[in-house]
ZAPAMI-188348 format. One record per residue: residue number from 1; residue in one letter; x, y, z of N, C-alpha, C in turn. Coordinates in steps of 0.1 Angstrom, whole numbers. Example, Ala and Ser with C-alpha at 12.3 -4.5 7.8 and 13.67 -1.06 7.14 Angstrom:
<torvexs>
TORVEX resi resn   npx   npy   npz  capx  capy  capz   cpx   cpy   cpz
TORVEX    1    a   132   -57    78   123   -45    78   132   -33    78
TORVEX    2    s   128   -22    71   137   -11    71   129     0    79
</torvexs>
This chain:
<torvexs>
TORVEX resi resn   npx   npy   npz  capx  capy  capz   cpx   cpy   cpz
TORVEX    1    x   512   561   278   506   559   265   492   565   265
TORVEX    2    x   488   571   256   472   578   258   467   570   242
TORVEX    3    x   452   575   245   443   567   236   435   581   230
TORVEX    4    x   439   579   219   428   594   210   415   595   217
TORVEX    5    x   410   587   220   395   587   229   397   599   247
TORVEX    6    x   405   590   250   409   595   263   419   594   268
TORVEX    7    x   425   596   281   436   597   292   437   579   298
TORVEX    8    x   449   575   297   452   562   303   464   566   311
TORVEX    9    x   467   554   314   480   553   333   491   553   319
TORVEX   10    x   499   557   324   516   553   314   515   538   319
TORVEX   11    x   514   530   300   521   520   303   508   512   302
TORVEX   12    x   496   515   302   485   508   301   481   511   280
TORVEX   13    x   470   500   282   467   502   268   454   506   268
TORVEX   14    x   447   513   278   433   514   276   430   524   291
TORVEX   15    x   419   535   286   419   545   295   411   538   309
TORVEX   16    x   418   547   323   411   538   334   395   540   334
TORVEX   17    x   388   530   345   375   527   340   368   540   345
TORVEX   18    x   370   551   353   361   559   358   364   573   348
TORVEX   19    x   373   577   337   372   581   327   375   572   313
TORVEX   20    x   363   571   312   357   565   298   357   571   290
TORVEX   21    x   361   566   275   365   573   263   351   576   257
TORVEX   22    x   356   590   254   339   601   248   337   589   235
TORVEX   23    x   325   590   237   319   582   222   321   592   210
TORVEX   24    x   321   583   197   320   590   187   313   601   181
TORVEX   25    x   321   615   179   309   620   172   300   614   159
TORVEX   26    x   288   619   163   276   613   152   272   620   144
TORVEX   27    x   268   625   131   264   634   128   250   641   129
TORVEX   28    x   246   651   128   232   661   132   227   650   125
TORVEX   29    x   210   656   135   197   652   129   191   657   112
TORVEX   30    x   202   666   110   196   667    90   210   665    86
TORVEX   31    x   217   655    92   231   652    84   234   639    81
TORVEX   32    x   221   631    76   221   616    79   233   609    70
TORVEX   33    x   240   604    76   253   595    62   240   585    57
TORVEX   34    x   248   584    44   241   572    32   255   568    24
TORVEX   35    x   248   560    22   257   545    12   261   556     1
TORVEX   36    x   276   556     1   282   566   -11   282   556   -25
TORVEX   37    x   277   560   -34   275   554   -46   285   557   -61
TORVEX   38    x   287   571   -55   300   577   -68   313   576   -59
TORVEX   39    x   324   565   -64   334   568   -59   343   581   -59
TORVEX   40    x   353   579   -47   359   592   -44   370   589   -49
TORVEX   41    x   372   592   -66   383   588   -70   384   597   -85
TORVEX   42    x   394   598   -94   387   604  -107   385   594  -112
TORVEX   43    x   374   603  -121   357   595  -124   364   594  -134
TORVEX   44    x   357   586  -141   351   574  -160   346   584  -164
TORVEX   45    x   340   583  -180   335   589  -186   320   583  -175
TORVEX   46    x   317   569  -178   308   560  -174   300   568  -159
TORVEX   47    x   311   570  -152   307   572  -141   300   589  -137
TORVEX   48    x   308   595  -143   305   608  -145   290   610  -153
TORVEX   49    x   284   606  -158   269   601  -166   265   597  -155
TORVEX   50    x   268   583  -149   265   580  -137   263   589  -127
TORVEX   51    x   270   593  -122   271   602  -110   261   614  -110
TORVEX   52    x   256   618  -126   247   631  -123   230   624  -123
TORVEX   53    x   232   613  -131   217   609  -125   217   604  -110
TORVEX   54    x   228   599  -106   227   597   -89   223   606   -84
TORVEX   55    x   228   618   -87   226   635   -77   213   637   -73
TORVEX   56    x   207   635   -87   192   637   -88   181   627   -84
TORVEX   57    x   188   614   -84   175   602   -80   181   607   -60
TORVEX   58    x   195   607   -56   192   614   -42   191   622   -41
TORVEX   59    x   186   633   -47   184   646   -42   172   653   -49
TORVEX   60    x   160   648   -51   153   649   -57   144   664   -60
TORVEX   61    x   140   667   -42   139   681   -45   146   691   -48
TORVEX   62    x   156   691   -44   166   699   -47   171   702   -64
TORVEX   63    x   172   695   -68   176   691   -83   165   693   -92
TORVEX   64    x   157   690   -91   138   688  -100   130   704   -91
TORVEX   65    x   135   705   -82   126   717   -80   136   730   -83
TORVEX   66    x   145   732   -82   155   745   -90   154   745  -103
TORVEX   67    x   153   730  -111   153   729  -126   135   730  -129
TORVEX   68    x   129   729  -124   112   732  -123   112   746  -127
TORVEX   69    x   117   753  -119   113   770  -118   121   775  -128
TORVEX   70    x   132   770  -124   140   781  -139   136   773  -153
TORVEX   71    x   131   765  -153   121   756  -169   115   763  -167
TORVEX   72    x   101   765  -162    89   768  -168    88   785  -167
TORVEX   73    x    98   794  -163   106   808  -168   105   811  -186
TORVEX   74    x   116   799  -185   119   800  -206   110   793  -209
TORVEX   75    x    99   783  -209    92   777  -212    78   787  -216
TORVEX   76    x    74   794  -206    64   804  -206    67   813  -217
TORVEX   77    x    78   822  -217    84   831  -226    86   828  -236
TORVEX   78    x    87   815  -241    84   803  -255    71   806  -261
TORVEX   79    x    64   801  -249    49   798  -253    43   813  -258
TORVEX   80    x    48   826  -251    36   836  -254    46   842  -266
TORVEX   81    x    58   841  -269    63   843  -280    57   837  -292
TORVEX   82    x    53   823  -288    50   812  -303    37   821  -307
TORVEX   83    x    25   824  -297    13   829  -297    11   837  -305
TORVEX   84    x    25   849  -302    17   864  -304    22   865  -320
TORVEX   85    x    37   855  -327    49   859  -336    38   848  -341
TORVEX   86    x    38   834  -341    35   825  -351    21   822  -349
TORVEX   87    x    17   821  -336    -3   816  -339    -9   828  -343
TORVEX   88    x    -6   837  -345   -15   849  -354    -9   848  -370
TORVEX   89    x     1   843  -374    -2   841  -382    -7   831  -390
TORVEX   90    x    -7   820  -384   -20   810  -384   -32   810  -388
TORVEX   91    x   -38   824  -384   -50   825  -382   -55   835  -394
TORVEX   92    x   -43   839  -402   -46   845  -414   -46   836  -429
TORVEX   93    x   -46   845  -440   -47   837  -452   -34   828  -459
TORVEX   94    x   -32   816  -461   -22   809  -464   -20   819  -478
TORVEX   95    x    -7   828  -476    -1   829  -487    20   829  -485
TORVEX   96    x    22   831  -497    39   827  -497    44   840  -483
TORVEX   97    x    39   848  -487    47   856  -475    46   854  -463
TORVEX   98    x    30   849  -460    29   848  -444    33   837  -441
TORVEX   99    x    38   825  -450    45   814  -447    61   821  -442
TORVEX  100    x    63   829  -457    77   829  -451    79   835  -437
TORVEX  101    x    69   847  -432    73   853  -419    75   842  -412
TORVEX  102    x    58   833  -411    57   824  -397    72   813  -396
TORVEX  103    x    81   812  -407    93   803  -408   102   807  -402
TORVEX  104    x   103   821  -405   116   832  -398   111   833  -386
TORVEX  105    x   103   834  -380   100   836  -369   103   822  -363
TORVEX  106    x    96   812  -364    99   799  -356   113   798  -355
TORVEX  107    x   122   798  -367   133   802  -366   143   809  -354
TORVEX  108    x   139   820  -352   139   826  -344   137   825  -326
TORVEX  109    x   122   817  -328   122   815  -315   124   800  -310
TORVEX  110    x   133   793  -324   138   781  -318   151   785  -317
TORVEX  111    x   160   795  -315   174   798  -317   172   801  -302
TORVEX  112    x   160   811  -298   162   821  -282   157   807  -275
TORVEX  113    x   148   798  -277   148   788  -269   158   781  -269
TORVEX  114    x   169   774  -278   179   771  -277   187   778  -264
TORVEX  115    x   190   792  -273   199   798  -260   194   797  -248
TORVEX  116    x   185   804  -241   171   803  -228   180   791  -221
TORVEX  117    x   178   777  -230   182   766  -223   195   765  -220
TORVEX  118    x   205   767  -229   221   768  -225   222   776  -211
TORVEX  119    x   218   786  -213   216   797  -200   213   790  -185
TORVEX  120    x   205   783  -187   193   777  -174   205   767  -170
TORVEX  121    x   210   757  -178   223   747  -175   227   752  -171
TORVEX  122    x   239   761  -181   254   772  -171   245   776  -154
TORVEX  123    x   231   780  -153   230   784  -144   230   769  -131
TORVEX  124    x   222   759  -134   219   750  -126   230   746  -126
TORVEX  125    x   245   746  -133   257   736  -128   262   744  -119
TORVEX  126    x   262   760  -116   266   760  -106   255   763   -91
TORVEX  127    x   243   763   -96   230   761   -82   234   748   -77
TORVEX  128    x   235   737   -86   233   722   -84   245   716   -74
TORVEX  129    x   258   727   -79   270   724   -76   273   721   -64
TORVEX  130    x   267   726   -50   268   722   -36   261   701   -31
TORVEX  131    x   251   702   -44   244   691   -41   255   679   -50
TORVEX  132    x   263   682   -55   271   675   -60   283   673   -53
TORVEX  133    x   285   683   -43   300   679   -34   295   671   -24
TORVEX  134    x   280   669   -22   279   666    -5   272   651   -10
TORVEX  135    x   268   651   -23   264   635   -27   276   626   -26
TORVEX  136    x   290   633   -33   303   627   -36   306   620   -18
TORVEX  137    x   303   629    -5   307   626     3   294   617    12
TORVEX  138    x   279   612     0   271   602    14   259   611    16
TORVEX  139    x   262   628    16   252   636    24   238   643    16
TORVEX  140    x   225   636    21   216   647    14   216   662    13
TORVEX  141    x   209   668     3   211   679     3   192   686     0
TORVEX  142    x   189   694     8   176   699    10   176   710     2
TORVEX  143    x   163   712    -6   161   724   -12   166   734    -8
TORVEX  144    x   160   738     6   167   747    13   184   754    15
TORVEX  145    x   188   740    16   202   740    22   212   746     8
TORVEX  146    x   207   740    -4   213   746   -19   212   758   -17
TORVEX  147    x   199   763   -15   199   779   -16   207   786    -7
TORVEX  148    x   208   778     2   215   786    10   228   785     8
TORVEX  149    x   234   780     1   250   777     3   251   779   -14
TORVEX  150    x   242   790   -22   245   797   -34   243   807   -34
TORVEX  151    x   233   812   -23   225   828   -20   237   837   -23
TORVEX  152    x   247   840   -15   257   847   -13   266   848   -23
TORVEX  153    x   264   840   -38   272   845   -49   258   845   -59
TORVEX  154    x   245   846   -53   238   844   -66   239   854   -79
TORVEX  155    x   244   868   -71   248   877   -85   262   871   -98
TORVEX  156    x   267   870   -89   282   867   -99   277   852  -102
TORVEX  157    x   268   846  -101   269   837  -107   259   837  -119
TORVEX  158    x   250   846  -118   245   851  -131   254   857  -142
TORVEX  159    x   263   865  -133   278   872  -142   281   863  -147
TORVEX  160    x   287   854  -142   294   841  -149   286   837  -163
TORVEX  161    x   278   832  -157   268   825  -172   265   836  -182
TORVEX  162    x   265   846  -180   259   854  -186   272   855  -197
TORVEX  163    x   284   857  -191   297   858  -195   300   844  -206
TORVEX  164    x   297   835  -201   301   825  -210   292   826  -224
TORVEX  165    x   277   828  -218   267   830  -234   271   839  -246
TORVEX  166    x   279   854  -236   286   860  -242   291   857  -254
TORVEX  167    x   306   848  -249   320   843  -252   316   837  -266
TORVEX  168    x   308   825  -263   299   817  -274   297   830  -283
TORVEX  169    x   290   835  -276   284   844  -293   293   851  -299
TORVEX  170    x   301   859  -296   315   861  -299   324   856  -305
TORVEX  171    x   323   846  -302   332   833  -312   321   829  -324
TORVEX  172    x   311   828  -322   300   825  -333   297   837  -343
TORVEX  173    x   301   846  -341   299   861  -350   305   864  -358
TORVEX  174    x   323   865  -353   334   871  -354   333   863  -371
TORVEX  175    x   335   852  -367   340   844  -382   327   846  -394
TORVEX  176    x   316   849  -388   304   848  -401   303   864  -403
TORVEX  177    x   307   874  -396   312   893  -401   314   893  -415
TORVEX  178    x   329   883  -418   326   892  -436   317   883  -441
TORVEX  179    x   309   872  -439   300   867  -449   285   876  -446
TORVEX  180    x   285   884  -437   274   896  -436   277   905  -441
TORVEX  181    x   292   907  -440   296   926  -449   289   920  -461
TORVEX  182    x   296   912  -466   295   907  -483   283   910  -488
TORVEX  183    x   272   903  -478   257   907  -482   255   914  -482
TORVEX  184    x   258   929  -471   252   938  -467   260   949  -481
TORVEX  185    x   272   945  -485   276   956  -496   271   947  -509
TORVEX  186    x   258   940  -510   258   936  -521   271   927  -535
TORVEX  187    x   281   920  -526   292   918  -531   285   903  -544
TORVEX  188    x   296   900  -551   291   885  -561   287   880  -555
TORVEX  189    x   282   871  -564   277   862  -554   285   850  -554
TORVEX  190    x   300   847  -557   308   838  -556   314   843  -541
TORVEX  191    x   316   855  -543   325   860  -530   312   859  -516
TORVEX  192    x   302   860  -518   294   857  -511   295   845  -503
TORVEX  193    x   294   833  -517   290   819  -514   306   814  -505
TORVEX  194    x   316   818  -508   331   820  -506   330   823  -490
TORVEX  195    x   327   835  -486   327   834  -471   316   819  -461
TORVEX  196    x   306   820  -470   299   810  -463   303   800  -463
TORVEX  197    x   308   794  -474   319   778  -473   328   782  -463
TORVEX  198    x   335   794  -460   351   794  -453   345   797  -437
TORVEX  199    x   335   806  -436   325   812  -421   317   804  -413
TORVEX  200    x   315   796  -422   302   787  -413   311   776  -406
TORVEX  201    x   320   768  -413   322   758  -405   331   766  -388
TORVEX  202    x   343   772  -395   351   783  -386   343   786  -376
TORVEX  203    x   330   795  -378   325   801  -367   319   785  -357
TORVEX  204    x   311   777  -362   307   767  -353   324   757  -348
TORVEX  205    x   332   758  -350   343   752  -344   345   761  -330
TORVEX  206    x   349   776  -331   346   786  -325   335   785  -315
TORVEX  207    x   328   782  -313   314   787  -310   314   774  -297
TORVEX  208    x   315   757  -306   317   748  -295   334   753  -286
TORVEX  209    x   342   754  -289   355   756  -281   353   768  -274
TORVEX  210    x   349   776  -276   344   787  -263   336   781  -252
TORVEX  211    x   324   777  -258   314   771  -245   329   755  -239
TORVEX  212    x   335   746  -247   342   740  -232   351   741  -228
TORVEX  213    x   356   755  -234   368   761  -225   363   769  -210
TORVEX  214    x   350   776  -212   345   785  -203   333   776  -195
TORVEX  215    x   326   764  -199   316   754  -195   316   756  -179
TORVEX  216    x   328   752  -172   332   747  -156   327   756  -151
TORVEX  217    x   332   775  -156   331   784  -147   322   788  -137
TORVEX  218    x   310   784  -141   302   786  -125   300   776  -115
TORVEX  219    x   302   765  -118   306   753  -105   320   763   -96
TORVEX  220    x   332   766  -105   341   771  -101   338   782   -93
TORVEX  221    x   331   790   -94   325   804   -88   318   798   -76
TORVEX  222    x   310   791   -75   300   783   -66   311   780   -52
TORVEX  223    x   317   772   -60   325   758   -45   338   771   -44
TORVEX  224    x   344   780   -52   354   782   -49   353   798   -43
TORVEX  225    x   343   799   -46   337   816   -39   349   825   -50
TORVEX  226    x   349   823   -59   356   831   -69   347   842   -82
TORVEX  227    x   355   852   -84   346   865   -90   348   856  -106
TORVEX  228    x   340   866  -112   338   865  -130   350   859  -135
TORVEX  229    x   354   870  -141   367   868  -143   371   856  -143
TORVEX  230    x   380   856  -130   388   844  -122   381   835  -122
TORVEX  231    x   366   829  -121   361   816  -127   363   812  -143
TORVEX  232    x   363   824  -147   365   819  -165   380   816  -168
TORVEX  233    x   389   821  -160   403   816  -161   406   805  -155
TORVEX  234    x   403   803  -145   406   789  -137   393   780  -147
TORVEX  235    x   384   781  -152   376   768  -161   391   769  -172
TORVEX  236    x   394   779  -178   401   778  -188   418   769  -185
TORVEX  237    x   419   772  -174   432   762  -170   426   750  -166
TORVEX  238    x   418   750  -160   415   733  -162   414   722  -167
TORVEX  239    x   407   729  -179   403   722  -188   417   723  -200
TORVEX  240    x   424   733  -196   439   728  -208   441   718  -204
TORVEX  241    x   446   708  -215   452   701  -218   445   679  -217
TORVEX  242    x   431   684  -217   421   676  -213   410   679  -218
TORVEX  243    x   414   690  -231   399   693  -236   388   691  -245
TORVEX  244    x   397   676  -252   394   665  -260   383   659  -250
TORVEX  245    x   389   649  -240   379   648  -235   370   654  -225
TORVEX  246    x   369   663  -221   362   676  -217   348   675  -231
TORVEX  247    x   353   680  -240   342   680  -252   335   667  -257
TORVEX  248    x   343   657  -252   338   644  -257   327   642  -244
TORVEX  249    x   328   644  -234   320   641  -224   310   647  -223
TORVEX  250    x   309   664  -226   296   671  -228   287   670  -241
TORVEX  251    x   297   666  -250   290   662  -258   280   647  -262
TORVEX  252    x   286   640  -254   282   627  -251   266   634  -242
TORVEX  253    x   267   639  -233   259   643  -226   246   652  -229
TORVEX  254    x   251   664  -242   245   667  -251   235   656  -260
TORVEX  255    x   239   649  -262   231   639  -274   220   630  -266
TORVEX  256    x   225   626  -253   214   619  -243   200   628  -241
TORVEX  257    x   206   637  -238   195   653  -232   189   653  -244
TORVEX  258    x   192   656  -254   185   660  -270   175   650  -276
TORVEX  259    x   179   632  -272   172   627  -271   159   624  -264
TORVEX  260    x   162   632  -252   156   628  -241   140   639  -240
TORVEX  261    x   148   648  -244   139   660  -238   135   665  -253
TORVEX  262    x   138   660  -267   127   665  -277   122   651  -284
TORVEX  263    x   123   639  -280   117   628  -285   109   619  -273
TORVEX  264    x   117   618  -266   112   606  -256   103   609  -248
TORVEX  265    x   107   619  -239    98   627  -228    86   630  -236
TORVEX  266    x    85   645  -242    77   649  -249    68   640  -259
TORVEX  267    x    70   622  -262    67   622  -275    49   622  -268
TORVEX  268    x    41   620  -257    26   620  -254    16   628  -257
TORVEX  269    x    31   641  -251    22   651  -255    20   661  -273
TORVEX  270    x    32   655  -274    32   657  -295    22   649  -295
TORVEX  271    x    18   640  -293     7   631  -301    -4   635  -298
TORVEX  272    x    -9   641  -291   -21   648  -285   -16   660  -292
TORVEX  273    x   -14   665  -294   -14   681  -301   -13   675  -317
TORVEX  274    x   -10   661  -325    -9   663  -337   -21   657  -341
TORVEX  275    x   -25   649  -330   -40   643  -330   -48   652  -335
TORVEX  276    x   -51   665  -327   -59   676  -324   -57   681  -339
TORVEX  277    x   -48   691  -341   -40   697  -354   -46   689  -367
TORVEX  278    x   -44   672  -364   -55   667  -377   -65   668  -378
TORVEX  279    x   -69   672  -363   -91   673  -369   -93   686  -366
TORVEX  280    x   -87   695  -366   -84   710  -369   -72   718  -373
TORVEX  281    x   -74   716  -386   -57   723  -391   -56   740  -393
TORVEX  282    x   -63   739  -386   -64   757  -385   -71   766  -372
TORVEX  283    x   -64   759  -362   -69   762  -349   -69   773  -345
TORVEX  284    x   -78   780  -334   -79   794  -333   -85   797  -322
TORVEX  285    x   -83   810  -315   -88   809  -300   -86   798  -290
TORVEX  286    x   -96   798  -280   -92   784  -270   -84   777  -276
TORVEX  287    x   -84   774  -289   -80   756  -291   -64   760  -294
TORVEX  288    x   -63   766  -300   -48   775  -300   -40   772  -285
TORVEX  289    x   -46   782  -279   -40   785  -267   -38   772  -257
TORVEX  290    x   -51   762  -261   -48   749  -253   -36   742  -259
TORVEX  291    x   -35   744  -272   -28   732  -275    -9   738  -274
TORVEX  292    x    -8   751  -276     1   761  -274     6   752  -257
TORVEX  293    x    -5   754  -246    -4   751  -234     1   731  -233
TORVEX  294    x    -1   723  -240    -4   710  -239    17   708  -241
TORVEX  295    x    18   720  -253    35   718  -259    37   722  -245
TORVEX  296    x    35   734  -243    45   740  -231    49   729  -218
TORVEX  297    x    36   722  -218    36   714  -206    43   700  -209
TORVEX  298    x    47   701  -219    55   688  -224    67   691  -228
TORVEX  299    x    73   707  -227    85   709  -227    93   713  -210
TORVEX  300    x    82   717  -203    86   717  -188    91   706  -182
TORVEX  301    x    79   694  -187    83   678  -179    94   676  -186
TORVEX  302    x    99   679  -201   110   675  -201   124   682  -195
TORVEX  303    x   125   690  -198   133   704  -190   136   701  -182
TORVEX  304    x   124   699  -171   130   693  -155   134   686  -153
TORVEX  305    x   134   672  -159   138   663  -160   156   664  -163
TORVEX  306    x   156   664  -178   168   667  -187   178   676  -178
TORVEX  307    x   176   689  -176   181   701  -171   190   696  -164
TORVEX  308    x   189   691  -150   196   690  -140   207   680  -143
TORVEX  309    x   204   669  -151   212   659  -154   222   666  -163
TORVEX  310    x   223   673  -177   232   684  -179   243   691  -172
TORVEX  311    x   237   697  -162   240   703  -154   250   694  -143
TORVEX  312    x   245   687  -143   256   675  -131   267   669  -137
TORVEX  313    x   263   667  -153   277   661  -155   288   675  -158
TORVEX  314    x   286   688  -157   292   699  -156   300   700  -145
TORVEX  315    x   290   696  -135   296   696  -118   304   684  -118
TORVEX  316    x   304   675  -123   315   661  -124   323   660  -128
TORVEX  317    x   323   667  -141   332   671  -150   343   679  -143
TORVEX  318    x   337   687  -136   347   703  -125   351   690  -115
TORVEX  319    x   345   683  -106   351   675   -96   360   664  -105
TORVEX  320    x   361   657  -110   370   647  -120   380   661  -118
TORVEX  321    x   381   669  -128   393   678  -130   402   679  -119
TORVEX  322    x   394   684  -111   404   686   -95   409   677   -90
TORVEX  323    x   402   665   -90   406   648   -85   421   650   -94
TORVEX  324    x   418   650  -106   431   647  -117   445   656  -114
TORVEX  325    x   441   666  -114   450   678  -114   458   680   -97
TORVEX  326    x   446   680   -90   453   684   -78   451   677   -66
TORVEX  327    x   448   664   -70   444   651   -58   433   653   -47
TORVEX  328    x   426   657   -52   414   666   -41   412   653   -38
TORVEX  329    x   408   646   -43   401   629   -41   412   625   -26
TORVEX  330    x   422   625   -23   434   623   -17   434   635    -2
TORVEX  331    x   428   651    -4   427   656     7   413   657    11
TORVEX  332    x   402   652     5   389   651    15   390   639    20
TORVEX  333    x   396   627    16   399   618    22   408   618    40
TORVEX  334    x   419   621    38   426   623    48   424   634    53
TORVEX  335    x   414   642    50   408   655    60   395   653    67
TORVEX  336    x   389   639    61   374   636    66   362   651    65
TORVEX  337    x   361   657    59   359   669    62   339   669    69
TORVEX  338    x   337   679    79   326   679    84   316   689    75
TORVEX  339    x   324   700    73   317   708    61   322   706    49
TORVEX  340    x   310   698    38   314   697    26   315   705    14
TORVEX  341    x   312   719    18   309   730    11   326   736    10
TORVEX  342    x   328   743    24   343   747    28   354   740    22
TORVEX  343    x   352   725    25   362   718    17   368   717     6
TORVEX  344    x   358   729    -8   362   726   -20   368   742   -22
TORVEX  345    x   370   746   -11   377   760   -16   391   755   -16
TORVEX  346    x   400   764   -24   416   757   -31   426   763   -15
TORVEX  347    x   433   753   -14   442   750     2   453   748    -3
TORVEX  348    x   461   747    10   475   743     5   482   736    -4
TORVEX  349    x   472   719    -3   472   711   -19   467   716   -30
TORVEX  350    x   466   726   -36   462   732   -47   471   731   -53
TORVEX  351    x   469   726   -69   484   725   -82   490   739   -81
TORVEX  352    x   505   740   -87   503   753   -87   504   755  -102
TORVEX  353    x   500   770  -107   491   772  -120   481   774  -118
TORVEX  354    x   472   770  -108   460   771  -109   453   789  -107
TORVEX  355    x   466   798  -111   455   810  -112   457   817   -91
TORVEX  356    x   453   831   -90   453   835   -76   446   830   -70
TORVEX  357    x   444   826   -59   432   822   -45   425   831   -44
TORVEX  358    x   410   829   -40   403   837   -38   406   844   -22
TORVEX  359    x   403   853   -17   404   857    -3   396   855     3
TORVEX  360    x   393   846     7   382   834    14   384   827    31
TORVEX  361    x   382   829    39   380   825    52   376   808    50
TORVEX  362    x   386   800    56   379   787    52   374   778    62
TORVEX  363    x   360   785    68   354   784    78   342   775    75
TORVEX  364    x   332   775    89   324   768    82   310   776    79
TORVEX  365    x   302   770    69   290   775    64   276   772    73
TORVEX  366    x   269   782    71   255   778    80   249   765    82
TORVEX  367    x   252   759    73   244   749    69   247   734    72
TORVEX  368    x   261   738    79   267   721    82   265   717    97
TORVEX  369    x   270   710    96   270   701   113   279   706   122
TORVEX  370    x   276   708   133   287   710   143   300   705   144
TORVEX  371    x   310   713   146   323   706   149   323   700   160
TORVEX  372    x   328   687   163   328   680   180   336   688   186
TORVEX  373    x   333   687   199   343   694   207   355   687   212
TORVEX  374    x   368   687   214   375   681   217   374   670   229
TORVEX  375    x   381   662   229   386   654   242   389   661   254
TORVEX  376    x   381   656   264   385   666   277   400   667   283
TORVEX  377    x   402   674   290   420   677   295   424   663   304
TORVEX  378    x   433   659   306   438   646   313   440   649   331
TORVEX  379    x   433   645   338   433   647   351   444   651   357
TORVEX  380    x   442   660   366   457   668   376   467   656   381
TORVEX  381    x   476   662   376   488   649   381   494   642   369
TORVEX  382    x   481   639   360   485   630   352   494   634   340
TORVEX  383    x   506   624   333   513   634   320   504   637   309
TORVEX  384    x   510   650   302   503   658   296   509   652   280
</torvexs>
């Protein structure tokens, strides 16, 4: 009879005393286990909300410092946009026209800020995405260690997002086309008004069902080491037939963020800038540029904040799916796995449907813990 630990006599229940059973492996000095808080199970709507502020209250730098840098990117590019397009016109004579530019313009650069941010999410759900498999399993995750276990797809994972912002606009265009011919050939103005009743609602139906058919794809690219393409097809099989609540969950997630990051966060620094704005309603030079600077810094703290939590319920959303679909919850379990990165590439338990395998070595990554070494061989003589 032998003991997983070690070599025993046939017939005993415990190995003899001068080979003692190897102790447990422990994990590395930057592999500390912690109290798992998101069960390994498919997630709740509840939980999945849950689970991405978990990510971030454990993984703080990691999460707030990737969502730091890529904020205050589009945040900046906000700011010297608002300056050059709307505070010069500010600083001219109030008449109807320079109203109407400075309108179209804010317009404008509240639409590229809009997008900017969609962009920065699609990007951080799949940066974030490593910090969300190794929270699922207990394990912190170091600034460092993200980077490094995204470096090697960071191109295609720009492809990806870039691809989905695409998709969105594509679907948001196509339907509002003839309510632009119409304008642009001077057509009635019933047939005008006609496309815009029939274009506007169509294109925004369109516009949301592209972004949560295509949403998953760069988590999917991230954990699955999969190209363009093949991430936007496998989000798109995923999410069939689940994409009610797929949309109900990002959207739920949507309205928290919107809350969060244009009323709550920011409201200190609005009040300081409308303070200011009442005892100079026609600000100019320094005072401009400060108070230009006071918004930007109150859309960063929010951003950072906001961003990453977006972004996590994206990564939750992609883990839930897999739990559902193809019992992932069921083989990291009974695999225990040492590297939590490797583990989410698609294996033998993979549904089938889910689209080709990537050609992927399912080894381990720089970043994890040593494999133990086996149990030593059983002394000469003894059965094997």
């Amino acid at each position: 009879m032998t003991d997983p630990g070690g070599w025993a006599t046939p017939g005993s229940g415990a190995p003899p005393a001068d080979h003692p059973a190897p102790p447990a492996p422990e994990p590395a000095a930057d592999e500390p286990e912690l109290e798992t808080e998101i069960p390994l199970r498919p997630l709740g709507v509840s939980e999945i909300l849950d689970g991405a502020v978990t990510y971030i209250r454990r993984n703080p730098r990691a999460t707030l410092g990737m969502s730091a840098v890529m904020t205050t990117v589009v945040e900046v590019v906000v700011t010297l946009a608002q300056y050059f397009l709307i505070g010069a016109q500010a600083r001219t004579e109030i008449t109807p026209g320079s109203v109407e530019k400075s309108v179209g313009w804010a317009f404008v650069i509240a639409a590229g800020s809009l997008l900017l941010t969609a962009y920065v999410v699609l990007l951080l759900s799949g940066l974030l995405a490593p910090v969300m498999a190794r929270t699922l399993l207990g394990r912190p995750t170091s600034l460092g260690q993200a980077w490094r276990a995204v470096r090697p797809c960071l191109g295609r994972l720009f492809g990806a997002a870039t691809a989905v912002i695409v998709a969105v606009f594509l679907a948001l265009a196509i339907p509002l086309t003839p309510m632009v011919a119409s304008v642009a050939a001077d057509a009635p103005v019933g047939v005008q008004a006609l496309t815009w009743i029939l274009g506007t609602p169509v294109a925004f139906v369109a516009m949301v069902a592209a972004y949560v058919w295509f949403a998953l794809s760069t988590p999917i690219l991230v954990m699955e080491r999969r190209g363009v393409i093949a991430s936007l097809r496998r989000s798109a099989e995923m999410v069939r037939g689940r994409w009610w609540r797929t949309f109900g969950i990002l959207f739920l997630a949507l309205l928290i963020t919107v809350l969060a990051e244009f009323v709550v966060i920011p409201a200190p620094f609005t009040v300081v800038v409308e303070v200011v704005a009442g005892v100079h309603p026609s600000p100019g030079g320094g005072l401009l540029v400060a108070l230009l600077a006071v918004s930007a810094v109150g859309r960063i703290v929010a951003g950072t904040l906001v961003n990453p939590f977006n972004a996590g319920v994206i990564a939750f959303v992609y883990a839930d799916r897999r739990m559902r679909r193809e019992a992932f919850d069921l083989e990291l379990q009974m695999r225990s796995p040492e590297d939590p990165l490797a583990a989410w590439l698609p294996g033998p338990l993979t549904a089938a449907g889910s689209g080709p395998q990537p050609k992927v070595r399912r080894g381990a990554v720089p970043w994890t813990a040593p494999v133990p070494p086996p149990p030593p061989p059983p002394p000469p003589g003894w059965p094997r």
